[in-house]
C-alpha positions as CSV (number, residue, x, y, z in Angstrom):
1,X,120.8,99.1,84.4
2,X,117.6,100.7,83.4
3,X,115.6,98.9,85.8
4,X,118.1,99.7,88.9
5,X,118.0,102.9,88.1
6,X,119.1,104.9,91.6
7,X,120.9,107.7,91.3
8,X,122.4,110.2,88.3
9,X,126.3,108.4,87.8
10,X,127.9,112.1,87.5
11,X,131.1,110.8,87.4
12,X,130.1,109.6,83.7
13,X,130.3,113.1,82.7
14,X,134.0,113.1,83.0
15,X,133.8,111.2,79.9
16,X,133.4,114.0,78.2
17,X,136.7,115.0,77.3
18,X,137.7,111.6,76.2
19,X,134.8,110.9,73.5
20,X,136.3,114.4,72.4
21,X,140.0,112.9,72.3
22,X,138.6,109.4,70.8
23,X,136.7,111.1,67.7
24,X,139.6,113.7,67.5
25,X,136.6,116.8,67.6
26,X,133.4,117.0,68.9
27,X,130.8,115.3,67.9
28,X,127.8,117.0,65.7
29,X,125.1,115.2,68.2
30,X,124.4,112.3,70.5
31,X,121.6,109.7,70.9
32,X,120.1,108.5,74.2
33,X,118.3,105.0,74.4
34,X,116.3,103.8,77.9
35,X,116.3,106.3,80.7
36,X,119.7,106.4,81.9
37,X,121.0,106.7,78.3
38,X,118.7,109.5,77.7
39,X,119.9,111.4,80.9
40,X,123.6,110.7,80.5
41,X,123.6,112.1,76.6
42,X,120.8,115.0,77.7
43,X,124.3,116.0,80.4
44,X,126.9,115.0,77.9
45,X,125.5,117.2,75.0
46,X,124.8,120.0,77.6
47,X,128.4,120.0,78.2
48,X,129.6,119.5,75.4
49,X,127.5,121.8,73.7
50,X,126.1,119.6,70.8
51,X,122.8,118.1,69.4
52,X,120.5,115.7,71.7
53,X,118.7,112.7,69.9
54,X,116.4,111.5,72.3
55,X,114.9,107.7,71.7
56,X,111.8,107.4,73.5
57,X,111.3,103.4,73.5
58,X,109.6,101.2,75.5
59,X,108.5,104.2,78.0
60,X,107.7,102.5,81.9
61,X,104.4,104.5,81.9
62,X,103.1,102.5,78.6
63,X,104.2,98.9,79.7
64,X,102.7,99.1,83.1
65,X,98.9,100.3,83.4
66,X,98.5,103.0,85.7
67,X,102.0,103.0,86.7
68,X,102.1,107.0,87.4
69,X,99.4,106.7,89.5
70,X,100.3,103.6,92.1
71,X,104.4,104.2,91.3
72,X,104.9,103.9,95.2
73,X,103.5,100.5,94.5
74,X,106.4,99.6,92.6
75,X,109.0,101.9,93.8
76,X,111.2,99.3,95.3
77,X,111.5,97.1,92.6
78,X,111.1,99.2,89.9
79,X,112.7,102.6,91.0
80,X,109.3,104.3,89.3
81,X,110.1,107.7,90.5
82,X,113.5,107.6,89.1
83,X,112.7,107.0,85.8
84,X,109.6,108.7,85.7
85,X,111.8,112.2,86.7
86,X,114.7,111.0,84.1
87,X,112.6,110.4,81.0
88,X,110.7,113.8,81.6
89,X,114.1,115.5,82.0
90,X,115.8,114.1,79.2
91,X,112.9,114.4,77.0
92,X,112.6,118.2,77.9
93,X,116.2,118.9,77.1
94,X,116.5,117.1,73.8
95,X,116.4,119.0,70.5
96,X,114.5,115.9,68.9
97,X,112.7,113.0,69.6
98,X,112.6,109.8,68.1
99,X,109.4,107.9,69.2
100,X,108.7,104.0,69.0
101,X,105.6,103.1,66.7
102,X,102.7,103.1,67.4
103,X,102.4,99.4,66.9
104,X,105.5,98.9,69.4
105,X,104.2,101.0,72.3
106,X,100.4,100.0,72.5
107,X,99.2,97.5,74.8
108,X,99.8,96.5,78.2
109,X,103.0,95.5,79.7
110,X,105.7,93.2,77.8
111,X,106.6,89.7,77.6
112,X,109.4,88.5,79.4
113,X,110.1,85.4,78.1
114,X,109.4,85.2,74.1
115,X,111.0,82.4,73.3
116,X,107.6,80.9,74.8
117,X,104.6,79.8,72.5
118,X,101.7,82.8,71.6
119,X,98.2,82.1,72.7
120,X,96.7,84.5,69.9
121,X,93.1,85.9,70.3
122,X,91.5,88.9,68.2
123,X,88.1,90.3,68.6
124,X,85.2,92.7,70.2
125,X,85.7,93.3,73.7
126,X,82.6,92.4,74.7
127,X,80.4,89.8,76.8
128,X,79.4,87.9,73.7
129,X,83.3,87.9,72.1
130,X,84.6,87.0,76.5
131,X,87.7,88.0,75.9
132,X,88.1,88.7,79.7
133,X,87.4,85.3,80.6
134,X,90.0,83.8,78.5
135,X,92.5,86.7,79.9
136,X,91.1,85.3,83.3
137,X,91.3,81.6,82.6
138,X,94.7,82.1,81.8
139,X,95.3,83.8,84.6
140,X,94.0,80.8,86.8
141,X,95.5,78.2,85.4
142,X,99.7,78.0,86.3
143,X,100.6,75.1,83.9
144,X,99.7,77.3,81.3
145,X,101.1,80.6,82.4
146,X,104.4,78.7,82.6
147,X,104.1,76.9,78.7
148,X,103.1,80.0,77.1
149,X,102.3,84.1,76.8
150,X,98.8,85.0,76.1
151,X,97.9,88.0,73.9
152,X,95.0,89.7,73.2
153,X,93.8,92.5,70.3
154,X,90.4,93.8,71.9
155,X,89.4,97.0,72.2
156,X,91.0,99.8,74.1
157,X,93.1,99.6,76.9
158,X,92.2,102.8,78.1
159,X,88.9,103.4,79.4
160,X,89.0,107.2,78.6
161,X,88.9,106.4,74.5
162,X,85.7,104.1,75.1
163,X,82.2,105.7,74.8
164,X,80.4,102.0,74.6
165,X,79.3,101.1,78.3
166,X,79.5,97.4,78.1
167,X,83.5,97.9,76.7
168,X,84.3,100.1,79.4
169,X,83.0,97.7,82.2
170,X,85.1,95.0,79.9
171,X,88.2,97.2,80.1
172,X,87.8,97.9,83.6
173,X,87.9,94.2,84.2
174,X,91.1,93.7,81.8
175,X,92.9,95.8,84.2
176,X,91.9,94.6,87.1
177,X,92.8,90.9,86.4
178,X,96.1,91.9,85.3
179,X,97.0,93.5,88.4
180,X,94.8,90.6,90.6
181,X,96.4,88.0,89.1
182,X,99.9,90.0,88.3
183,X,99.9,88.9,84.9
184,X,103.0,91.6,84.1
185,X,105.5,89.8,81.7
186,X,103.2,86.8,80.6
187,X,100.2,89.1,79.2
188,X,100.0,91.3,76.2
189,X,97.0,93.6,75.8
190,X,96.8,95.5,72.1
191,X,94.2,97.6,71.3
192,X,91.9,96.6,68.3
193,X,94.0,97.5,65.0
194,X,91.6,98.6,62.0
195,X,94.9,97.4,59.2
196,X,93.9,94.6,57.6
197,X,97.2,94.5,56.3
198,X,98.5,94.8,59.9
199,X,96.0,92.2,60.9
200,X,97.3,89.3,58.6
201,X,100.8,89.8,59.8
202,X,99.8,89.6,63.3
203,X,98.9,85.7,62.5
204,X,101.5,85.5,60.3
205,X,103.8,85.5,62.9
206,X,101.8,83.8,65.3
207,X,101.8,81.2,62.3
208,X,105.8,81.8,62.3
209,X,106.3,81.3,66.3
210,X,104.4,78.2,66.2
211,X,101.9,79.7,68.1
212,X,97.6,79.2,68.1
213,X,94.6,81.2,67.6
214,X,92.2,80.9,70.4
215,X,88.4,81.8,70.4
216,X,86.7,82.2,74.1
217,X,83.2,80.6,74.0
């Protein structure tokens, strides 16, 4: 539903006085998930007077790169403006917010199918490191984008946070090969993680999901 997100369903709202009878009270608060969730408990607990959790997972503008800016791009599929206008709503209204890590939320996009074998690759984002040119020989090649995802942990994936030239031009390209060659669903792009700790788990579950390291030469 979150995807085909159209229109507010205020006939939901009539709801209201039945989750009262069901519970025999009122509820102390209630907790929104995805966009429509979050807009339908943001009305219910301005009805009904109580508490509004707010889950802020997996926001639209995080898993597609420069989504606010080219939404009319997507509109049709996606319903952009919709959900953009219901998450800033619902968040706005709540009384507290209950974010996704940061761990969950970084990076580019998500991966639609992950029952699918990880092509792993962590390093510099940089000429000499090429991770570009394994994003774009992914991208190029179908058999492989149909066996497996890739994902990368390079750098940043904003262009803002970068001060090195060379990175930025390397960043600049990351995007535009994801959108070139649509990469959405089969491409994950993390930016560089400093936790060793974190680091080891990464290939641990690579290790795990009988996935493989790769190195671009």
């Amino acid at each position: 539903m979150k995807k085909n997100l159209r229109k507010v369903p205020y006939d939901f709202m009539d709801v209201a006085g039945e989750i009262a009878a069901e519970l025999q009270g009122t509820p102390d608060f209630i907790i929104g998930n995805y966009s429509d969730g979050n807009l339908m408990a943001s009305l219910l607990s301005y009805k009904m007077g109580i508490t509004h959790c707010n889950i802020a997972h997996a926001l639209e503008k995080t898993k597609y790169p420069d989504s606010d800016i080219f939404w009319k791009n997507f509109d049709e599929k996606y319903h952009f403006s919709c959900q953009f206008t219901t998450d800033i709503v619902a968040m706005n209204n709540a009384d507290f917010i209950i974010t996704s890590t940061y761990q969950e939320i970084a990076g580019s996009g998500h991966l639609d199918d992950r029952s699918k074998p990880i092509l792993f690759s962590m390093a510099r984002l940089d000429r000499v490191k090429d991770i570009t040119g394994l994003v774009e020989a992914f991208a190029k090649c179908a058999k492989l984008r149909e066996l497996v995802n890739l994902v990368v942990v390079a750098g940043y994936n904003d262009v803002k946070k970068s001060k090195d030239r060379e990175e930025i031009v390397e960043i600049e390209k990351m995007h535009e090969l994801i959108k070139t060659h649509k990469l959405f669903g089969q491409f994950r792009w993390i930016s560089a993680q400093t936790n060793r700790a974190r680091n080891g788990e990464l290939y641990r579950y690579i290790a795990h999901t009988h996935g493989a390291f790769v190195q671009a030469m």
